[in-house]
MIFIBA-511019 format. One record per residue: residue in one letter; chain; x, y, z of N, C-alpha, C in turn. Coordinates in pm, whole numbers, plus 50000, padded with zeros to 5 digits. Example, Ala and Ser with C-alpha at 12.3 -4.5 7.8 and 13.67 -1.06 7.14 Angstrom:
  code  unit  n.east  n.north   n.up  ca.east  ca.north  ca.up  c.east  c.north   c.up
     a     A   51319    49431  50780    51230     49550  50780   51320    49670  50780
     s     A   51285    49775  50708    51367     49894  50714   51290    50003  50787
This chain:
  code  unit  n.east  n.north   n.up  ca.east  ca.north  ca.up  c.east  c.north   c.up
     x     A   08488    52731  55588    08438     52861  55545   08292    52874  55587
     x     A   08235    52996  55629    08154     52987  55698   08073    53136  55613
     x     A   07974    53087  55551    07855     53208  55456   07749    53252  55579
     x     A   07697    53364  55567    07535     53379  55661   07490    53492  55550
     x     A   07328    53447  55522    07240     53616  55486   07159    53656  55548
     x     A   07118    53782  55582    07086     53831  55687   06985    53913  55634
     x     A   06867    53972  55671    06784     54063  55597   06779    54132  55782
     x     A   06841    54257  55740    06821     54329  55868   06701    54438  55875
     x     A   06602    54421  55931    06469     54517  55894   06530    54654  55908
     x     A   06508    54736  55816    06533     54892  55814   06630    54907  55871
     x     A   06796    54902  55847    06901     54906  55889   06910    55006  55847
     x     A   06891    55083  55734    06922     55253  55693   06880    55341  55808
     x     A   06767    55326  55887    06738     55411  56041   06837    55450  56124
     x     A   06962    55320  56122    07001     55287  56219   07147    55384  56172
     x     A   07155    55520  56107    07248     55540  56038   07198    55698  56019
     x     A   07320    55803  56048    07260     55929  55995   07289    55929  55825
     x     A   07230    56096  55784    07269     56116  55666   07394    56120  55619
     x     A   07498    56157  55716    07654     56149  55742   07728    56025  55754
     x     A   07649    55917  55720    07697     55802  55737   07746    55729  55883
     x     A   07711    55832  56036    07745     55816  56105   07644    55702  56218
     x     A   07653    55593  56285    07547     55525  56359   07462    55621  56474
     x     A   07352    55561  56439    07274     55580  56537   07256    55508  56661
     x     A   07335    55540  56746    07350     55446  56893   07203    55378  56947
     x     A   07150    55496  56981    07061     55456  57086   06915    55465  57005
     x     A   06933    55393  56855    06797     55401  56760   06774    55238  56789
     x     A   06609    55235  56805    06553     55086  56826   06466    55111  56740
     x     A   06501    54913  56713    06368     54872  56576   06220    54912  56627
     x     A   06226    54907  56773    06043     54912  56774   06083    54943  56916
     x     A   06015    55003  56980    06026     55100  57078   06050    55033  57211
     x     A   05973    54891  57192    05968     54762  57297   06117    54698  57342
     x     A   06204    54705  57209    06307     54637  57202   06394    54602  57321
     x     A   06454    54518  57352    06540     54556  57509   06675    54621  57455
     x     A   06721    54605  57342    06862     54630  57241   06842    54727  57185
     x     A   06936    54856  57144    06917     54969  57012   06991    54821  56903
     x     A   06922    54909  56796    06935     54805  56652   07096    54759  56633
     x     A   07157    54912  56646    07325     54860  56610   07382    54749  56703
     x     A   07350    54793  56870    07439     54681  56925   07370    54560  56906
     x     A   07216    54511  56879    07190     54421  56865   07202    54313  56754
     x     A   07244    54388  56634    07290     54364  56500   07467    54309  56511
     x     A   07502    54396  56577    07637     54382  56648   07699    54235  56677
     x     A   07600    54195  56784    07585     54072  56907   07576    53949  56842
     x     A   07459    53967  56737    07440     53877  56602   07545    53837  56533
     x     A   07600    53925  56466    07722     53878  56362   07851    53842  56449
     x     A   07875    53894  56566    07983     53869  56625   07954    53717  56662
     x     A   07861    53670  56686    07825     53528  56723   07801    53423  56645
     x     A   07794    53476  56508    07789     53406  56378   07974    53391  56337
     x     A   08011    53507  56331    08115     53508  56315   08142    53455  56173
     x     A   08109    53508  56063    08099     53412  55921   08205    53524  55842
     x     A   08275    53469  55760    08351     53503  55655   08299    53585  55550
     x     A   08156    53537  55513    08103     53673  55404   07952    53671  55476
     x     A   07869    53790  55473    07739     53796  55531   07663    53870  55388
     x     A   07564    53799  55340    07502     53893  55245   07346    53988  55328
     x     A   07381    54070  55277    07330     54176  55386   07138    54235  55298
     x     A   07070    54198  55310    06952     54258  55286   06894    54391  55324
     x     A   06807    54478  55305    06767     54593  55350   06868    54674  55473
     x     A   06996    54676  55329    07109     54752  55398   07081    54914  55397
     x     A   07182    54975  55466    07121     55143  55416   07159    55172  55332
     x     A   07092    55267  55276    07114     55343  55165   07170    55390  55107
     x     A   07255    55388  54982    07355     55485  54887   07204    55583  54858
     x     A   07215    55679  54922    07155     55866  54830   07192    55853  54682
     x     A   07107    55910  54573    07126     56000  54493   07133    56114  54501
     x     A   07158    56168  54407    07217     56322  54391   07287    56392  54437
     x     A   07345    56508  54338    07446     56564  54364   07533    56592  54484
     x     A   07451    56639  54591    07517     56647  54740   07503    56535  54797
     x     A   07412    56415  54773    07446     56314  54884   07556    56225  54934
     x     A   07561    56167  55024    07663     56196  55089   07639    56015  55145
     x     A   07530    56002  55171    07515     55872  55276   07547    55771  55134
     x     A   07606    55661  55222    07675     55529  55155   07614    55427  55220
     x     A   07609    55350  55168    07589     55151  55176   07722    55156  55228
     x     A   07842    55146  55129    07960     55130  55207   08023    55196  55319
     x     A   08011    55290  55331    08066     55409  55496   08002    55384  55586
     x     A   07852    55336  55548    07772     55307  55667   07862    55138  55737
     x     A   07835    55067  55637    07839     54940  55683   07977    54912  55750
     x     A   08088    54923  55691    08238     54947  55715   08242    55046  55836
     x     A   08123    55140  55873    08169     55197  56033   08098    55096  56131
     x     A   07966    55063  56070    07926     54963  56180   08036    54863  56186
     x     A   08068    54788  56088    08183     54670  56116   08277    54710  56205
     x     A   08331    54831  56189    08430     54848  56288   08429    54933  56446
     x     A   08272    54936  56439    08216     54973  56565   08184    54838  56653
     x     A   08141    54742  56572    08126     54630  56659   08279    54490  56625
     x     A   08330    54531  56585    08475     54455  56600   08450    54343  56501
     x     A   08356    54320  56399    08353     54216  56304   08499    54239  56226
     x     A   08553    54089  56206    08663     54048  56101   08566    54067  55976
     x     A   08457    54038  55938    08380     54075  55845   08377    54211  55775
     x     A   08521    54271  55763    08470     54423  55778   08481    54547  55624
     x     A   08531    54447  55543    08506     54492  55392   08382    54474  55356
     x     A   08287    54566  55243    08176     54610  55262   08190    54614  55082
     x     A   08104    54506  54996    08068     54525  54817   07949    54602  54813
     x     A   07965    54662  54770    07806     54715  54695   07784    54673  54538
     x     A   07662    54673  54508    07634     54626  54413   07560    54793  54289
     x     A   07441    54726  54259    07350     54828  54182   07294    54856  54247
     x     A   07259    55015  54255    07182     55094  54403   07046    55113  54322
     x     A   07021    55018  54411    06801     55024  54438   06758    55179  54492
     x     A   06824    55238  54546    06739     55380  54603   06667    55371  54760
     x     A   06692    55247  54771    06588     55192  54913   06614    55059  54962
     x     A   06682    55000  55063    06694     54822  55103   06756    54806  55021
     x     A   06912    54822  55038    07014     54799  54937   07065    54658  54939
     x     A   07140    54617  54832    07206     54482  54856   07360    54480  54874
     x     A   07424    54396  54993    07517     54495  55022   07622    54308  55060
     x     A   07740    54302  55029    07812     54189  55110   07916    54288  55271
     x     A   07908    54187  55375    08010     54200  55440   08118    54133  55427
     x     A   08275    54112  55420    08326     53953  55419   08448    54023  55543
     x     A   08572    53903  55497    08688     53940  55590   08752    53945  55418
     x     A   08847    54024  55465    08940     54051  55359   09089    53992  55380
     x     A   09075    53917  55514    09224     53796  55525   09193    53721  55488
     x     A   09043    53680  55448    09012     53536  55364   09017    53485  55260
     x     A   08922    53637  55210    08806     53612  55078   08875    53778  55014
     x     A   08838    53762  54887    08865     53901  54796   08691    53829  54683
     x     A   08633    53964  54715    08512     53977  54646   08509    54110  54606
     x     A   08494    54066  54441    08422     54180  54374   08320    54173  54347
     x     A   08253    54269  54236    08111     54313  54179   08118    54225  54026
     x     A   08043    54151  54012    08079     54088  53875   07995    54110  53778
     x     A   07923    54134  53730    07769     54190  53699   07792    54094  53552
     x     A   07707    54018  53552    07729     53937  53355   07586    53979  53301
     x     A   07544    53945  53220    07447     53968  53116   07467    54048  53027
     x     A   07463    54072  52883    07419     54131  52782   07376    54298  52803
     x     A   07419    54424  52797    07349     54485  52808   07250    54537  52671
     x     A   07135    54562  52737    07004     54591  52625   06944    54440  52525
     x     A   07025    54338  52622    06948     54202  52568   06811    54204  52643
     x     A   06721    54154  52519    06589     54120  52604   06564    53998  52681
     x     A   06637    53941  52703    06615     53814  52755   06682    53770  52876
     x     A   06846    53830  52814    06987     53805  52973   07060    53991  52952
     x     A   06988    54093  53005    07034     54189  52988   07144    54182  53177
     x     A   07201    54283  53192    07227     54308  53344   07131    54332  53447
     x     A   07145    54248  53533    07020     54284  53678   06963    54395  53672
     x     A   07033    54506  53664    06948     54661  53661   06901    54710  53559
     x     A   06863    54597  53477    06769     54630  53351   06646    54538  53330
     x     A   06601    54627  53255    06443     54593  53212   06486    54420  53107
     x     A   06419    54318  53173    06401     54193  53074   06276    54156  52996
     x     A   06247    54067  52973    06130     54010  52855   06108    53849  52950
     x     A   06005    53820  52984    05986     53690  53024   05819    53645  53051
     x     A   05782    53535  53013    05655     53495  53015   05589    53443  53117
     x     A   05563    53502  53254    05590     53481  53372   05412    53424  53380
     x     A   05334    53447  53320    05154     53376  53337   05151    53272  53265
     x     A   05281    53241  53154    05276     53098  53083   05166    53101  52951
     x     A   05105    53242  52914    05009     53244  52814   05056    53300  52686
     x     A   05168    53255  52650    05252     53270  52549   05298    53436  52448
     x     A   05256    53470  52577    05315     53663  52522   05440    53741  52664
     x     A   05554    53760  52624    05594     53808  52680   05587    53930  52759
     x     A   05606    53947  52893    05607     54054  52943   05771    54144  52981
     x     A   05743    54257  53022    05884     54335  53038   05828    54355  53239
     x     A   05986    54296  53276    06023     54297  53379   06104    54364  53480
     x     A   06132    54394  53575    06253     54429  53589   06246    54389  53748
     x     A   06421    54427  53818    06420     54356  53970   06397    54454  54046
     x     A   06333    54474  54098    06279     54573  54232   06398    54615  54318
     x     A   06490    54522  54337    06620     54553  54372   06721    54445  54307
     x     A   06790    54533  54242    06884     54430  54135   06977    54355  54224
     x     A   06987    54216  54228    07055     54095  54288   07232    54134  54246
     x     A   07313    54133  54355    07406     54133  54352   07496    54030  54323
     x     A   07556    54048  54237    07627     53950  54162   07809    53974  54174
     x     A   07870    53838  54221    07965     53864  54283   08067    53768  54259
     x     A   08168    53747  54258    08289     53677  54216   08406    53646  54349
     x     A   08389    53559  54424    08449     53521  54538   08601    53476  54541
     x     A   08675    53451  54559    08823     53416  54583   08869    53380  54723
     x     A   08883    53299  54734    08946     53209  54840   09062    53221  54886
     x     A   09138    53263  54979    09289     53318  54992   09327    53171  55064
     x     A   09256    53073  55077    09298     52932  55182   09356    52847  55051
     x     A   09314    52871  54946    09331     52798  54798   09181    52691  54746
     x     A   09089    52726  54831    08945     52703  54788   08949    52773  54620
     x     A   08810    52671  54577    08737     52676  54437   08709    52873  54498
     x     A   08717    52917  54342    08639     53054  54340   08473    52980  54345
     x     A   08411    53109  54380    08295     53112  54406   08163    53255  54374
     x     A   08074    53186  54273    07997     53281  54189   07882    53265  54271
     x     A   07887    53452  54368    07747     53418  54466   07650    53571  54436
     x     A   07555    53507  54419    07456     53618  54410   07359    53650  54516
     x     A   07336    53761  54600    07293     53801  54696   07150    53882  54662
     x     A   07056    53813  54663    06896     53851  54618   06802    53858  54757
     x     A   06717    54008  54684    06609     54065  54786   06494    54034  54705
     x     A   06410    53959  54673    06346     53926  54575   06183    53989  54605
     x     A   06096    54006  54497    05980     54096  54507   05849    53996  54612
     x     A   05847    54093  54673    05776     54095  54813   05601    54046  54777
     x     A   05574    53914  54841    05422     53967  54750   05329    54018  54883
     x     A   05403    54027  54981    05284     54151  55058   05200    54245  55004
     x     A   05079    54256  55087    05012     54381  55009   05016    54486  55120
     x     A   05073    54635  55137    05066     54719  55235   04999    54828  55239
     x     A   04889    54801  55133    04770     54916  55108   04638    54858  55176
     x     A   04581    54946  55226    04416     54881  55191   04342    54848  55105
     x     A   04280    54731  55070    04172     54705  54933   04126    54653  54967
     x     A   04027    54590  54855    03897     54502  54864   03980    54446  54850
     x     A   03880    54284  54861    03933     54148  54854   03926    54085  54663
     x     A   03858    54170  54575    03885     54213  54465   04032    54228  54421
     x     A   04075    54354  54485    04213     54367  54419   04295    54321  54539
     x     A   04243    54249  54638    04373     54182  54731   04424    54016  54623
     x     A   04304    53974  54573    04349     53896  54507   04412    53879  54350
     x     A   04384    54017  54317    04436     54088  54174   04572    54122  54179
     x     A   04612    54180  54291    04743     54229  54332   04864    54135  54374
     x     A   04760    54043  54475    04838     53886  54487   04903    53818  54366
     x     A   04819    53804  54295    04891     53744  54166   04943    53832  54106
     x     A   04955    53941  54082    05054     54004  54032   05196    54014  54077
     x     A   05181    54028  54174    05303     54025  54317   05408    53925  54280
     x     A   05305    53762  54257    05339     53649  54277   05386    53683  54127
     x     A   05336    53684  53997    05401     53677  53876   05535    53740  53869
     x     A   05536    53857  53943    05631     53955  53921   05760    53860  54032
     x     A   05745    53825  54135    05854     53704  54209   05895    53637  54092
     x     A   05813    53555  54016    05830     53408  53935   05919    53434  53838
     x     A   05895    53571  53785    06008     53643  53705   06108    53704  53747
     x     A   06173    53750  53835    06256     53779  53936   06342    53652  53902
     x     A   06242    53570  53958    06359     53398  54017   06399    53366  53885
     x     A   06350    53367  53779    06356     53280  53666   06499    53389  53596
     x     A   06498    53502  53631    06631     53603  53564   06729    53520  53643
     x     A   06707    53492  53796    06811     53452  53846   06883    53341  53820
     x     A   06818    53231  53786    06812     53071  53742   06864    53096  53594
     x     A   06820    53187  53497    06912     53183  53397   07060    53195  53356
     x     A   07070    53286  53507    07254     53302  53513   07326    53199  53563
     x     A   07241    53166  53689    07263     52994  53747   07307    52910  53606
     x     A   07183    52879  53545    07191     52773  53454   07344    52823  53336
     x     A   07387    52919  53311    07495     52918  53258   07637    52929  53256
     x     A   07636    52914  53429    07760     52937  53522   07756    52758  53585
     x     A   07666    52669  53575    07682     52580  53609   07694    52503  53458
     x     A   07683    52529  53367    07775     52471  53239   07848    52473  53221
     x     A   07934    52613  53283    08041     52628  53287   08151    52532  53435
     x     A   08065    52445  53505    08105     52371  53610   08146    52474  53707
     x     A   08110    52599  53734    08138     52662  53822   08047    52617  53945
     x     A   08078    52697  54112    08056     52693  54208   07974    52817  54209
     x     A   07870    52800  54242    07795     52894  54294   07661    52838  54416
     x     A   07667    52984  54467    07625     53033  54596   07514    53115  54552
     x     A   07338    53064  54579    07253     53189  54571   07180    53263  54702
     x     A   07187    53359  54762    07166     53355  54958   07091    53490  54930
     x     A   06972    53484  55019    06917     53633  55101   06760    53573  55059
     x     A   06710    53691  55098    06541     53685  55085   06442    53670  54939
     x     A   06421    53549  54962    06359     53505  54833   06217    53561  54833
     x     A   06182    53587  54930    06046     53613  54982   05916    53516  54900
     x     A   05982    53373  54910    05887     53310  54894   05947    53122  54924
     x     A   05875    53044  54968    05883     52904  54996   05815    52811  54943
     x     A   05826    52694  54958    05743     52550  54937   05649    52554  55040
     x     A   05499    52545  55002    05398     52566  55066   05335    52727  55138
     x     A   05384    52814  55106    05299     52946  55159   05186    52977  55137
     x     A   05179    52969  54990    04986     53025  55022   04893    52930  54865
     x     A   04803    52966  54861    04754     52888  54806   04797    52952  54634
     x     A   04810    53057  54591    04920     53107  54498   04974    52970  54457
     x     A   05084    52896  54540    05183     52773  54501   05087    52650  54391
     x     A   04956    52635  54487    04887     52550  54423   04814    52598  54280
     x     A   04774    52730  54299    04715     52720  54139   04824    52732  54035
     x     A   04942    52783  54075    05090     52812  53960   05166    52606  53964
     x     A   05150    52623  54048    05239     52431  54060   05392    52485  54096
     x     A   05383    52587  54133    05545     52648  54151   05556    52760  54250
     x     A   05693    52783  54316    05733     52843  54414   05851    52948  54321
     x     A   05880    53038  54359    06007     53089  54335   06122    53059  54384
     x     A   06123    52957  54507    06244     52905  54530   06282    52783  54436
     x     A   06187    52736  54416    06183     52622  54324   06236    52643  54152
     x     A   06192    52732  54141    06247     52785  54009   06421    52836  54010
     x     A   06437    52896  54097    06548     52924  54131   06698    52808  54137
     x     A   06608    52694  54210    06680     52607  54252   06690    52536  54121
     x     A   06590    52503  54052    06632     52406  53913   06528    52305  53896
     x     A   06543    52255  53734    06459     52155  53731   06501    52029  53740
     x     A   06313    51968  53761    06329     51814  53871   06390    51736  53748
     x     A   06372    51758  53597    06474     51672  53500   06622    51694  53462
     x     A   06670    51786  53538    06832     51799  53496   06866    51756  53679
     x     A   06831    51709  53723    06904     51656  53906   07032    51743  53942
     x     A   07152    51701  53866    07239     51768  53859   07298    51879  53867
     x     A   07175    51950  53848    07187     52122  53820   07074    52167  53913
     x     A   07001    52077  54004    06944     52153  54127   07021    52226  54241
     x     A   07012    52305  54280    07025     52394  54362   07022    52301  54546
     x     A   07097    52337  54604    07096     52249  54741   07028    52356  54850
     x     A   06969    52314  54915    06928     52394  55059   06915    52292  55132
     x     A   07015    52311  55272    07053     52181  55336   06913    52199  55443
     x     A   06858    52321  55430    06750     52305  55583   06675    52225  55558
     x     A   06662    52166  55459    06533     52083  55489   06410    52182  55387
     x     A   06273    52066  55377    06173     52182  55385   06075    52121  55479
     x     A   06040    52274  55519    05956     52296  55613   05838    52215  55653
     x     A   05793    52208  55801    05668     52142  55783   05562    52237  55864
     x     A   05444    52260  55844    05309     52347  55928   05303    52297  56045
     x     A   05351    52364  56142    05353     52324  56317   05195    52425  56390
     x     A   05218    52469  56516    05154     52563  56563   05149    52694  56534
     x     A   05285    52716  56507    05267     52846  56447   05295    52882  56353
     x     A   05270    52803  56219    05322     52804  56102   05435    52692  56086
     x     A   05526    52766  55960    05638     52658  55910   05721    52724  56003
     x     A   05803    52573  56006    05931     52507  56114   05984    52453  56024
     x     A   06090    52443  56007    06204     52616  56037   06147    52729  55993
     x     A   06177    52808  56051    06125     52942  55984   06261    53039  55996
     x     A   06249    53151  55928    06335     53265  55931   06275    53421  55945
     x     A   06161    53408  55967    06049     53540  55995   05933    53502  55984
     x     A   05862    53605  56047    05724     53580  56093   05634    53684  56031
     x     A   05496    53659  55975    05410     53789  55954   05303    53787  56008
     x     A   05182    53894  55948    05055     53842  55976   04969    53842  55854
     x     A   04885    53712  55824    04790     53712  55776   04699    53817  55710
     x     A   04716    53876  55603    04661     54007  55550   04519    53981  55598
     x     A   04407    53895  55615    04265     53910  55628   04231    53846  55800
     x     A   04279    53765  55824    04277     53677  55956   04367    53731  56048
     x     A   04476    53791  56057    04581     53884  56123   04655    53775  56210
     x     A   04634    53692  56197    04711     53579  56242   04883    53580  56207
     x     A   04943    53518  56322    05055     53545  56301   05141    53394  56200
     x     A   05215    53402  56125    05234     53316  56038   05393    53292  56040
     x     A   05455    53162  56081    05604     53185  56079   05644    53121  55909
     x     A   05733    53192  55838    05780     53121  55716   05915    53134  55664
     x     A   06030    53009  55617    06114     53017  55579   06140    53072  55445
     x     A   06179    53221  55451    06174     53248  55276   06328    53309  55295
     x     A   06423    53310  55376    06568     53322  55359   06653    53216  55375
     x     A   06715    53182  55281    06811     53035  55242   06934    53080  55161
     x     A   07001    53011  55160    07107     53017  55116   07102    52860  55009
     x     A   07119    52900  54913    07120     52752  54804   07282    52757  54703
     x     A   07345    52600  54706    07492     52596  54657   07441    52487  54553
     x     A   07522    52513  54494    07579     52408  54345   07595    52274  54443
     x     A   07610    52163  54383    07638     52034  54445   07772    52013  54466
     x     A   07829    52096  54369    08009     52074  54413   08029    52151  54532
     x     A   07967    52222  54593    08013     52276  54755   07970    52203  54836
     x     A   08067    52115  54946    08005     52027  55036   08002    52048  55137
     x     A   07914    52065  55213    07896     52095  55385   07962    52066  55435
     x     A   08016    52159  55551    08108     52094  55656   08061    52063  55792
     x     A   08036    52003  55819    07986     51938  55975   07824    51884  55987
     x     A   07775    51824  56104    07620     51773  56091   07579    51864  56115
     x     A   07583    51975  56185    07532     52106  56162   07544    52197  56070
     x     A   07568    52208  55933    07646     52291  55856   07539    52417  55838
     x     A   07430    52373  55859    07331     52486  55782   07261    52552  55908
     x     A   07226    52656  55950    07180     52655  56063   07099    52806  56065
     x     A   06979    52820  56103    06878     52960  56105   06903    52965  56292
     x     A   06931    53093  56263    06969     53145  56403   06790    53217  56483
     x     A   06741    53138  56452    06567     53181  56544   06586    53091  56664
     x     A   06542    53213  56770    06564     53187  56879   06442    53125  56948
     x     A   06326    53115  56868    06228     53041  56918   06248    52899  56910
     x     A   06319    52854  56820    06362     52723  56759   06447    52687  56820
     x     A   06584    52756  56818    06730     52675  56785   06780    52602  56917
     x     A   06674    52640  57048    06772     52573  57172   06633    52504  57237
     x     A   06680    52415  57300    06583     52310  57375   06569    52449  57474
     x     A   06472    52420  57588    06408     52512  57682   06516    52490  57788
     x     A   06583    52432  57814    06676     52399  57947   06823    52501  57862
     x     A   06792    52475  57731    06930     52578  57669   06894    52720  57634
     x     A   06740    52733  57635    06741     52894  57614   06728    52966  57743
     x     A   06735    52865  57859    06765     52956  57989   06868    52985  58063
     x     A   07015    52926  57962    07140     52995  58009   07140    53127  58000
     x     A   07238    53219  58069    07265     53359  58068   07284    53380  57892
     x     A   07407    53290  57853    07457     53355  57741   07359    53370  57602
     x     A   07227    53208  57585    07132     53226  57525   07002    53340  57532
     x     A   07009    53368  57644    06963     53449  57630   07001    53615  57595
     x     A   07075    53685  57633    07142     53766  57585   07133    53763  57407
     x     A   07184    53601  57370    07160     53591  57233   07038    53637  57147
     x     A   06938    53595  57241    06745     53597  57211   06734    53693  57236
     x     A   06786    53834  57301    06708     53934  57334   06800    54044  57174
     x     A   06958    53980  57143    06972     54054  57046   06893    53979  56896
     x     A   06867    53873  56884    06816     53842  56745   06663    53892  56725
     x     A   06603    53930  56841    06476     53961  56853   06479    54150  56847
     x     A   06601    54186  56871    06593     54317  56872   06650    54395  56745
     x     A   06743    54283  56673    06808     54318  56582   06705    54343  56448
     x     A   06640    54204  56397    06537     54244  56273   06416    54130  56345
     x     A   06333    54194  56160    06223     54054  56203   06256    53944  56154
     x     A   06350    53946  56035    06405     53830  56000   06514    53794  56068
     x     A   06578    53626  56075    06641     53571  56132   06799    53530  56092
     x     A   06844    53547  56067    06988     53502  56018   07054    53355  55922
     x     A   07063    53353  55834    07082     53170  55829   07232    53144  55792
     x     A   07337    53051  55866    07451     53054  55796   07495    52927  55792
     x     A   07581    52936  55652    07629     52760  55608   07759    52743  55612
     x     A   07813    52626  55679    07918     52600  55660   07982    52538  55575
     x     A   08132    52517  55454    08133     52457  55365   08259    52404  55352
     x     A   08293    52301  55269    08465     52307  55329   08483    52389  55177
């Protein structure tokens, strides 16, 4: 069985209000690919059984709208010939939806949504929570910027079911101008508001793995081990929280990539690249992973694999025809990179 999550930059562009594709729309004007066929080229080459889909397009509100997460995605699938071609939606954010692709000869996935509603503590993703995210013993009210899709997997091969949640998690970019006053006021806010994000997520974790279930957590965490100096004054990451604590072993969270180490151009592996809000420097960082329960076991020495094309092939392999073709769609498709796991 074969998982990938994908954060496709502004895939709603790539889509009229009619739910119909936009052929000949490119991410950035440079591109050698329009977005769809290059998005296309990607998944057809991944070829994975479920894809959790990041900054999908848009379900509209109101009365006349018309555009779907699902019509969109289900025409692209069947514009570019993915077996992937059933399309979950979850709770509609209004903007960068969270969206699954799978095959439906495989897998049967629904919408599973658990929590309490109007609990302050484990209410449902698309509600306001209570959590002490600065550690100074007063709670704050939270909520997810885009509510994490929560999902209930089924195996048609006679595989374990599988409890996977598909998260776009809060961004701590800053995309305003400020002083360096509120660049660093805003930073930590950013960063608090992640730490609480992850920690809603890890609470559902932590009670689905009591239950000895299998679960799957995949998409953009938008944050890693070692990014900015944030990590060092908190002692914590949001992937880290996510994944579990260092005194229950058992109940950590797996990410087979490895972690990262600071090369030339940042962290290696990476899955996207930015720039430096003050230095404009370009910065590569792994903040899309896919993390499993310990009862899911990899299948092969490759099982885990980020599809960046700066990385993934020695120089004698990124100058075949077919690698390249590959590199000109992963580069045209988003800015983020693809990551997919294999499992038996």
């Amino acid at each position: 069985m074969r998982f990938a999550a994908y954060n496709i930059e502004h895939f709603d562009r790539a889509f009229t209000n009619q739910n119909a594709l936009e052929l000949d729309h490119k991410r950035k004007s440079r591109d050698p690919l329009p977005q769809i066929e290059a998005v296309g080229a990607v998944l057809s080459e991944i070829d994975a059984d479920l894809i959790g889909i990041t900054e999908a397009p848009n379900t509209a509100k109101g009365r006349d709208a018309v555009k779907s997460t699902v019509t969109c995605l289900e025409n692209f699938a069947a514009h570019a010939g993915l077996r992937a071609r059933k399309c979950l939606f979850g709770f509609n954010a209004g903007t960068q939806e969270i969206a699954v692709l799978y095959d439906p000869d495989t897998l049967e996935v629904s919408h599973k949504p658990s929590g309490v509603s109007g609990s302050a503590k484990s209410p449902r993703f698309d509600e306001a929570f209570l959590y002490d995210a600065d550690e100074d013993g007063l709670l704050e009210l939270h909520r997810h910027d885009r509510p994490p899709l929560e999902a209930r997997v089924l195996r048609k091969d006679g595989g374990a079911d599988i409890n996977l949640f598909v998260v776009h998690a809060k961004s701590k970019g800053i995309f305003n101008s400020v002083d360096l006053v509120n660049l660093e006021r805003t930073s930590r806010k950013n960063r608090l508001r992640l730490f609480a994000q992850a920690a809603s997520i890890r609470e559902r974790v932590e009670r689905l793995l009591q239950e000895e279930a299998h679960v799957v957590v995949m998409g953009d965490i938008n944050d890693g081990p070692g990014m900015d100096e944030h990590e060092a004054k908190f002692g914590r990451s949001a992937v880290e929280i996510i994944m579990g604590d260092l005194f229950e072993p058992e109940k950590i969270l797996r990410c087979y990539a490895g972690r990262p180490k600071w090369k030339r151009f940042g962290w290696e592996p990476s899955t996207t690249r930015f720039y430096d809000q003050i230095t404009e420097d370009p910065i590569n960082a792994m903040i899309d992973l896919i993390l499993t329960s310990q009862s899911i076991r990899p299948f092969g020495g490759a099982a885990y694999k980020i599809w960046n094309p700066y990385e993934m092939w020695t120089k004698s392999e990124r100058e075949t025809d077919q690698n390249q073709m590959l590199s000109k769609a992963l580069k045209s498709a988003s800015d983020h990179f693809p990551v997919s796991f294999d499992f038996q």
